[in-house]
Each structure stands twice: as structure tokens, then as C-alpha cells.
N, C-alpha and C positions, 0 to 999 in steps of 0.2 A: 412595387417590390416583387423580387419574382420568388415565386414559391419554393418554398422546399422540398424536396425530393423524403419522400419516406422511405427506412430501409427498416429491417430487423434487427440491427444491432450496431454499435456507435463506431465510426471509422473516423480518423480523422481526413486521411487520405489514401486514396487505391493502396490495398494493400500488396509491400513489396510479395514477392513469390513464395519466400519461405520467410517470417518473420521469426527472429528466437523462439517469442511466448506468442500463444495464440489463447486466451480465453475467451468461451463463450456458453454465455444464457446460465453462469454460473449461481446456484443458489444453496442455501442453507436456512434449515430450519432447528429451535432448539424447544424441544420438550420442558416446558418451566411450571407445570401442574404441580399442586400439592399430591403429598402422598396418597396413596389409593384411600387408607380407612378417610378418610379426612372428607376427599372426594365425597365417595360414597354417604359419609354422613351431613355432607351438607350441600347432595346435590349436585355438586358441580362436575360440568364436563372440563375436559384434558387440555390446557392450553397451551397454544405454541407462539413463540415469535420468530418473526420471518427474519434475520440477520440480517442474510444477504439473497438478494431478488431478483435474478433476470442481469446478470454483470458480463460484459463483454468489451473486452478489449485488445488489441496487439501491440507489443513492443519491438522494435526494431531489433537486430544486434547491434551492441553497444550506443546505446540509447537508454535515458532516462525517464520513466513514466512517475508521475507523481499525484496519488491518491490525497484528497482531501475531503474535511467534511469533520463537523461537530463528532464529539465525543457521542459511541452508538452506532455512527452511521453503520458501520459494518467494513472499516478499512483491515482492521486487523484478523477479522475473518478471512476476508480472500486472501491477507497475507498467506496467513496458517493453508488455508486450502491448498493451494499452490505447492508448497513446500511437503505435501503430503501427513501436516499436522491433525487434521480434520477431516474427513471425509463427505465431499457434497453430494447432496440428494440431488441435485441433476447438474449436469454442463458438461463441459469438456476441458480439460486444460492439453495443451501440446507443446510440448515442450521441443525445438528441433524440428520437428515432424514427430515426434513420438508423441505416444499416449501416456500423457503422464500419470493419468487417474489407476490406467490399466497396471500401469509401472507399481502404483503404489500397493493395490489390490495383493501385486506378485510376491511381496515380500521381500526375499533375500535378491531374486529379481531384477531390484530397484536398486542395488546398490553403487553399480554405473552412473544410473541418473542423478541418486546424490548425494554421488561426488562434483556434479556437475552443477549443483543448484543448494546453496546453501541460506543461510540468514540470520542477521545480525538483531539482535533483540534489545526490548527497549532499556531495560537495566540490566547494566552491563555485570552491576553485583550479583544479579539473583541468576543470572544465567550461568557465572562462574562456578564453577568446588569450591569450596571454601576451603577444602582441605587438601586437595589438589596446589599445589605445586605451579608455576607460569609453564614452564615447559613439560609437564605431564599435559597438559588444559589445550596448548599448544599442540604438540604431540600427536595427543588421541586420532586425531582424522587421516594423520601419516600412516598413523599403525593399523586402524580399522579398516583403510582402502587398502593396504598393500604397498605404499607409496615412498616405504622406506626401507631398506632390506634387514637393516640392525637399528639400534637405540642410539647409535653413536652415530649413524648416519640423519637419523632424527634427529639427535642436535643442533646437526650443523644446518639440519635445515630449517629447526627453531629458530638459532640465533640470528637465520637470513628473515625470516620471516619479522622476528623483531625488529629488527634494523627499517626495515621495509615502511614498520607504521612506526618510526621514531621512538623505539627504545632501545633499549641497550641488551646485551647480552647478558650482562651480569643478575639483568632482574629474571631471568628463569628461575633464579633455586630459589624466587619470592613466593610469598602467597596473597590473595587477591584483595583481601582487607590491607595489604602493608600500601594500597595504590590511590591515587584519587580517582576521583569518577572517571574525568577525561583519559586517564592512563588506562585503566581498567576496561575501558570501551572498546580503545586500541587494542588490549590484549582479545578482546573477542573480535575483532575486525581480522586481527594476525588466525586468529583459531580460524576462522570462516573462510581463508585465503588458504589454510592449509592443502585444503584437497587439489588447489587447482580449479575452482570454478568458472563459469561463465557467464552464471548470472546470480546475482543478490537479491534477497527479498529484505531491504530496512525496514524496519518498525518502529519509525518513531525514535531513530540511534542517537540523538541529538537533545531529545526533550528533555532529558534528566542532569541535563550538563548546564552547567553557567554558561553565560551569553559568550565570552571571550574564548573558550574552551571550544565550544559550538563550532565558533567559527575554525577553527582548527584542523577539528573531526572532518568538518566538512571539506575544508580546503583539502587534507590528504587523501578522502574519499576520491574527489573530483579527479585528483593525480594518480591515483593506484586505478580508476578508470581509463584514463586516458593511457598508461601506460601498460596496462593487462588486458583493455578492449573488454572491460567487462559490459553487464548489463543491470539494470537495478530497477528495480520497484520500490519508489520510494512510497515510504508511509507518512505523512506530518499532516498535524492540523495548524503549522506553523506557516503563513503564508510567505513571508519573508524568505524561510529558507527552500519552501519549493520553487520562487522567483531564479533564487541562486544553484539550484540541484537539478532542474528536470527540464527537461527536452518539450515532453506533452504530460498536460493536467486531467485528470479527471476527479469531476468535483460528486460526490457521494451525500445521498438525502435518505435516509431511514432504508437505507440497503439496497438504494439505484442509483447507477449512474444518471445525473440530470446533464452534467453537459461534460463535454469533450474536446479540446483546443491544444493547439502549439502553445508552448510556456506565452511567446511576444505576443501573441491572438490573443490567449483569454485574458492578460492582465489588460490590455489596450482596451481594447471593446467585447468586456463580456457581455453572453446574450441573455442567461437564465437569470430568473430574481435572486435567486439562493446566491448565485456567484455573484451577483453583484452586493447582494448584504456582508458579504464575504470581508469583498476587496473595502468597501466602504465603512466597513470597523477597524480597519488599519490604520493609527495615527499616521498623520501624514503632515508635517507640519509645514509643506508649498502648496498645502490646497488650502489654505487659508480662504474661508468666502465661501467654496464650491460646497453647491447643494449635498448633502447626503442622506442616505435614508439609513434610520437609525434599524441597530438590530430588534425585530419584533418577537415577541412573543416565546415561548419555549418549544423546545421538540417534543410535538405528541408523544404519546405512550406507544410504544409499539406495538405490546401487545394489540390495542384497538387503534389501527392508525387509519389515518381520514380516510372516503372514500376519494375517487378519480384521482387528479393529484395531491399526493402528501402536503405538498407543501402549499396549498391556498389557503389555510388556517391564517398562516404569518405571510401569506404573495399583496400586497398591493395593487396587482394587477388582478386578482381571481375575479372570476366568474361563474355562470351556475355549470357551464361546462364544466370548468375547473374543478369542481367539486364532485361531478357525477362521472367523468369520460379522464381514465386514467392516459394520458399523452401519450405517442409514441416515438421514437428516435429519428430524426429527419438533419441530413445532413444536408448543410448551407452551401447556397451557392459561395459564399466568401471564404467556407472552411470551416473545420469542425463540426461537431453535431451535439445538440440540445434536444431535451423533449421538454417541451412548452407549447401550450396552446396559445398563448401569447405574441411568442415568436412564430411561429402556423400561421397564425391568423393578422399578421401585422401592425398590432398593436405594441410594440417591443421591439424598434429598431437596436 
């Protein structure tokens, strides 16, 4: 087997020249200590846990990258960072060729960039006013960018914006509890489409919705892509609808990326154990017979998480390497990239 090429950071393929998103060596840490007298009275030093650790990746324009990874890993971190929600203690984000971090630092600044870069949240109720109005909620990103010269011309660009994700005009003068889940989704899909973006950070837009509903959300996402040329980072621990949503996966272990692939790559032949525990908790009812390995054991604590690789605790494959020499990112002669000492070392075709 011929070996892998070590790099610094997960590429699937030579990167185009200017890719939309450029993240890299993104990290975050969150201070989770008891209060100081507490501390002090019983000793203890200041703990943190590490989110997200060392995350890099590119998306194309209008391309879909799709974040996976148990509840924790740290998908909805990088969402938040990205989008200027969070601020990371080290990396870079580029958005264009710009600096997005710097962008965000500037304040009033940032408000070019976004308009350009918005994101759709996991409940679509809590994210809504409640007392807000559909075309107030709608609205807002027309009048805050500039993007409307009067209210009446806001309307009309409301009522386009409705029509767009399948509602009607008439539901403006609604309020957001009068909606079901799936409508109410839509209404924030129509808000987040307000400014004119170009790329989407989803969170998870789908998980709070019924299976039939889902598919829905999903289908009009896939079309208002196609047809706006947007760009998305999807967020799911849903593996079913990343099959049907993303271009390239990357799959998320206690706040690293462990492996990297085209949607058709990593479903076919994934290389890392985690992605394979992944795909192999999937009912599947034509693999009748075919071997699987069941899902093991639970996700460490983060606070104290394993040493070398995370994940040898639950690998079937570990070793004492695996436990003492954290992996590094080595991209495959065949595509994509994994950090496995397993795949390394060719034990893990």
C-alpha cells in the first residue's frame, strides 16, 4: 500500500485558487471552573474544555460541506465562530479572501460581510420574536443593511421572499406561534435569504422537524441553492440527510476533524473507525448478514479526554501508539484525508 503523504491541515483536493471559505487550525476553549470562593476553598485549579481543536477546512463556491459527529463534538461551535457568533482563540477564518475574524473584531465594519454570510438555526421557534409580526422578522435585514429604500418597498420584497420558500403572502401580518414547525423554518430560511447572501451556515435546520416535513425543508434548500448559487455548511448528526445535502463530509471527534471525503468517497469506503461506527449504526435493511461493528462505549469527558488519539478508548483497532502519539492529517493517495495511525500504518484498508 503506498503511503500517505503528511500535510498540516485536511484538504480533500488541491485547493481551487480562491475558495468561498477558507478555515484554518480553528480552535476554542471555554472556561467551565467553579466560582473563585469555591475554587479557593477546595483547592481547585481553573478548568477548561477544549470545544474545538486545530479544525480546518475549504468549501468551494456553491458547494456543500457537511459537519458530522456525536452530540459535543464541537459542530455547532465552528458554526457560531464562522458567523462571528463566538470569538476563537486561534485560526483564521476567510471568507472571499477577506479576514473574517478581523472583519468581526471591526464592528460596524463587518456589516458588508454580513450581509453576505448568514445562518439558519436549529429551532426555528426560539430563533423567531415572538411578538414580532412574519414580515417585521422578515423585514429586519432589509432595513438594517440598507437594502430597501421605504417599508413598502420592504413588502414587496417580503412577499417575494415568501413565495420563494412556499408561503404565501398573506401570512406576513402572522405571528410565529400561529405556524407549524416546518413553516416557521421557512420563515427563517425567507429572513436569512433577506440580505442577499452567499453563503449559509445550517445548524442542525432540519432536526426539530418531522421526518416528512425534513424532507421538504430539505428539497427547497437543495433548489434555492441551485438556483441563488449559494454555499452552505451544513451542520447534522443526521447521516441520512448529509448523504442527500453535501458535496464533502467532514466527520468531528471531541473537537477534531478525524476524517475528510467527497459525500460518494466517505459513504463507499470510509477509512477512520469513528466513520465507520458512524455509517454502521445506520439501519439498513439490504445489508442483511453483512458484518457490523456495533456502536462502543460512550464519549469521554472532555474535560479529561484520552491522551494521543481520542478516540482508542471505543477504536478496535488501537494500539499503544494510539493511545500515547496523537495522529496527524495525511492525505490519501485515493482522496481525502484522515488522521489515523491505523490508516498510516496499513492495518486499515
Amino acid at each position: 500500500m503506498t503511503s500517505p503523504i503528511a500535510c498540516q491541515e485536511p484538504m480533500v483536493a488541491p485547493p481551487t485558487p480562491t475558495p468561498l471559505v477558507e478555515v484554518n487550525d480553528l480552535a476554542k476553549r471555554f472556561d467551565v471552573s467553579a466560582p473563585w470562593l469555591t475554587r479557593v476553598l477546595a483547592r481547585e485549579p481553573r478548568r477548561t474544555v477544549r470545544a474545538v481543536d486545530g479544525v480546518s477546512f475549504r468549501i468551494r463556491r456553491g458547494g456543500t460541506l457537511a459537519l458530522v459527529g456525536e452530540s459535543g463534538c464541537g459542530k455547532s461551535t465552528v458554526a457560531r465562530m464562522l458567523v462571528g457568533l463566538q470569538a476563537p482563540d486561534r485560526g483564521q477564518v476567510h471568507f472571499d479572501g477577506q479576514d473574517a475574524l478581523a472583519a468581526w473584531r471591526a464592528g460596524r465594519r463587518a456589516a458588508g460581510l454580513r450581509r453576505r454570510l448568514q445562518m439558519i438555526f436549529q429551532d426555528p421557534y426560539a430563533s423567531l420574536n415572538p411578538r414580532w409580526r412574519v414580515a417585521d422578522i422578515v423585514a429586519e435585514p432589509l432595513l438594517v443593511h440598507g437594502l430597501a429604500g421605504d417599508r413598502r418597498q420592504a413588502r414587496e420584497r417580503v412577499d417575494q421572499l415568501l413565495a420563494a420558500v412556499g408561503l404565501d403572502g398573506a401570512d406576513a401580518g402572522r405571528f410565529p406561534h400561529q405556524f407549524s414547525g416546518g413553516q416557521r423554518q421557512r420563515i427563517s430560511i425567507a429572513r436569512a435569504l433577506a440580505s442577499g447572501p452567499e453563503f449559509l451556515v445550517c445548524d442542525e435546520p432540519t432536526s426539530a422537524l418531522d421526518v416528512s416535513v425534513q424532507a421538504q425543508v430539505l428539497n427547497l434548500m437543495k433548489d434555492l441553492q441551485q438556483s441563488l448559487g449559494l454555499t452552505y455548511l451544513f451542520i447534522s448528526h443526521n447521516l441520512a440527510v448529509v448523504h442527500h445535502m453535501a458535496d464533502e463530509v467532514g466527520v468531528m471527534y471531541l473537537g477534531r476533524l478525524v476524517e475528510l471525503a467527497p459525500r460518494r468517497q466517505l459513504f463507499a469506503q470510509p477509512r477512520h473507525p469513528y466513520t465507520r461506527m458512524l455509517l454502521d449504526a445506520i439501519p439498513d435493511l439490504h445489508a442483511t448478514g453483512r458484518a457490523r461493528t456495533p456502536v462502543q462505549g460512550e464519549v469521554p469527558n472532555p474535560l479529561s479526554p484520552p491522551t494521543g488519539c481520542t478516540f482508542h478508548p471505543r477504536c478496535p483497532h488501537a494500539t499503544p501508539r494510539c493511545r500515547a502519539e496523537v495522529p496527524v492529517w495525511r492525505v490519501l493517495p485515493a482522496g481525502g484525508a484522515v488522521a489515523c495511525h491505523a490508516v498510516e500504518e496499513g492495518r486499515l484498508g
